[in-house]
C-alpha positions as CSV (number, residue, x, y, z in Angstrom):
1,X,2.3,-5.0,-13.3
2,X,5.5,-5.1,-11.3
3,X,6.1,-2.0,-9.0
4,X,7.7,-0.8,-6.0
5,X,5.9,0.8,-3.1
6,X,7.2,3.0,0.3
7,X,4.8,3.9,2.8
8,X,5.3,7.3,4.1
9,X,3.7,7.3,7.3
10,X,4.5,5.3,10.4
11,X,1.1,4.9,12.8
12,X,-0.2,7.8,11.5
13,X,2.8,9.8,11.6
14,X,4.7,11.1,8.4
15,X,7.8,9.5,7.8
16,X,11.0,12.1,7.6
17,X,13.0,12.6,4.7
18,X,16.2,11.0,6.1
19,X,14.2,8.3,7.6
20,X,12.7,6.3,4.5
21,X,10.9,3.3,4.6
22,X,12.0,0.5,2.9
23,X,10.8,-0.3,-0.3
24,X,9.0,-3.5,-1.2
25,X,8.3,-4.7,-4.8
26,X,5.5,-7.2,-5.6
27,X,1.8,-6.7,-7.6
28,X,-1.0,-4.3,-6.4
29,X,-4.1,-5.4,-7.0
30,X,-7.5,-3.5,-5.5
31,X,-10.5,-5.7,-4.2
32,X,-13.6,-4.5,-1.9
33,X,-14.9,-6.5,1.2
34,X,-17.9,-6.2,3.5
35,X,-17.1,-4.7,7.1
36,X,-19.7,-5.9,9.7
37,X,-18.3,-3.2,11.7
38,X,-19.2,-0.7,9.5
39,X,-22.0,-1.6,7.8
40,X,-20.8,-1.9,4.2
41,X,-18.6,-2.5,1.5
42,X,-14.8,-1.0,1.6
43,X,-12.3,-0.5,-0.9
44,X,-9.0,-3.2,0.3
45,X,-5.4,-2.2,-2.2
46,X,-3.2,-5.2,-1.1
47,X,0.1,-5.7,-2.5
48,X,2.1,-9.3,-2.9
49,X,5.8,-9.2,-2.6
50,X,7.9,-11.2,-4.4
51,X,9.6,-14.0,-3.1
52,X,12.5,-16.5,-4.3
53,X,12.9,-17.9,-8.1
54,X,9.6,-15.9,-8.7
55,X,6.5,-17.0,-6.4
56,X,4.9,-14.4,-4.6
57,X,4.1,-14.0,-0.9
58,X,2.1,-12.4,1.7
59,X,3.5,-8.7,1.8
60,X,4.7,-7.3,5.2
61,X,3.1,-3.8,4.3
62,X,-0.7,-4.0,5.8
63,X,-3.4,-3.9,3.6
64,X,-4.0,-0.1,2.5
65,X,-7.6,0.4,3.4
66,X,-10.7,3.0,1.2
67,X,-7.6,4.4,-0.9
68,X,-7.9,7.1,-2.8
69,X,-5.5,8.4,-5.5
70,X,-3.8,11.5,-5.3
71,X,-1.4,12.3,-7.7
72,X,-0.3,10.2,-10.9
73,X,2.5,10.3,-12.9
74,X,3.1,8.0,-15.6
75,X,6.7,8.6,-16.3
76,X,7.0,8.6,-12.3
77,X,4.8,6.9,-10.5
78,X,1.5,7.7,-7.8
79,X,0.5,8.4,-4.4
80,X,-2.1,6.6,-2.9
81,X,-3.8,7.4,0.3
82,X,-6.0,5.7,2.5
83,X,-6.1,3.6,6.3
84,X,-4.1,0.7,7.6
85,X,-5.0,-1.8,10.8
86,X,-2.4,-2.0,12.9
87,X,-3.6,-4.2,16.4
88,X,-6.9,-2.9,16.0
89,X,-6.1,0.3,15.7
90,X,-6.9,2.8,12.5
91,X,-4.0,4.7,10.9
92,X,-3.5,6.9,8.2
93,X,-1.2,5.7,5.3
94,X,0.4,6.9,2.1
95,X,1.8,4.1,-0.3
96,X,4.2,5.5,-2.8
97,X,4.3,3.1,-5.9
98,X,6.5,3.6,-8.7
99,X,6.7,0.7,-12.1
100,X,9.1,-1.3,-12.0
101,X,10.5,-2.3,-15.7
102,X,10.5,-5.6,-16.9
């Protein structure tokens, strides 16, 4: 399912109101992976952009780590939470995603 997703945190910090993060639409699709450094299986949400005359690509939005969802909304979308790596570095993310229609 096509949708569109803003993050609403930058390094940890929530985004402001007139400062929006740009919206990227692509597929969202949930996976889990073992972490050595942690000793056991996580919960990975990735999402896949779209690219030109309908492949997909790599998104630029890092890979939402042990999400959890908040609120949902079928008419209007749902929050996600969860962690992104960013150089090593653990920060705390939202991912707004709302359907796209077809």
């Amino acid at each position: 399912m096509r949708c569109t997703v803003i993050r609403t945190h930058y390094l940890g910090r929530k985004r402001h109101d007139n400062d929006p993060a740009p919206a990227v639409t692509g597929t969202v699709r949930m996976y889990s992976i073992m972490r050595d450094d942690l000793r056991r299986y996580i919960s990975v949400m990735t999402l896949d952009a779209f690219a030109k005359f309908g492949a997909s690509q790599k998104s630029p939005i890092p890979d939402l780590l042990e999400p959890e969802l908040l609120t949902f909304g079928s008419d209007r979308g749902m929050m996600v939470c969860g962690f992104e790596e960013i150089d090593g570095q653990r920060y705390y993310q939202g991912w707004w995603m709302q359907w796209v229609p077809l």
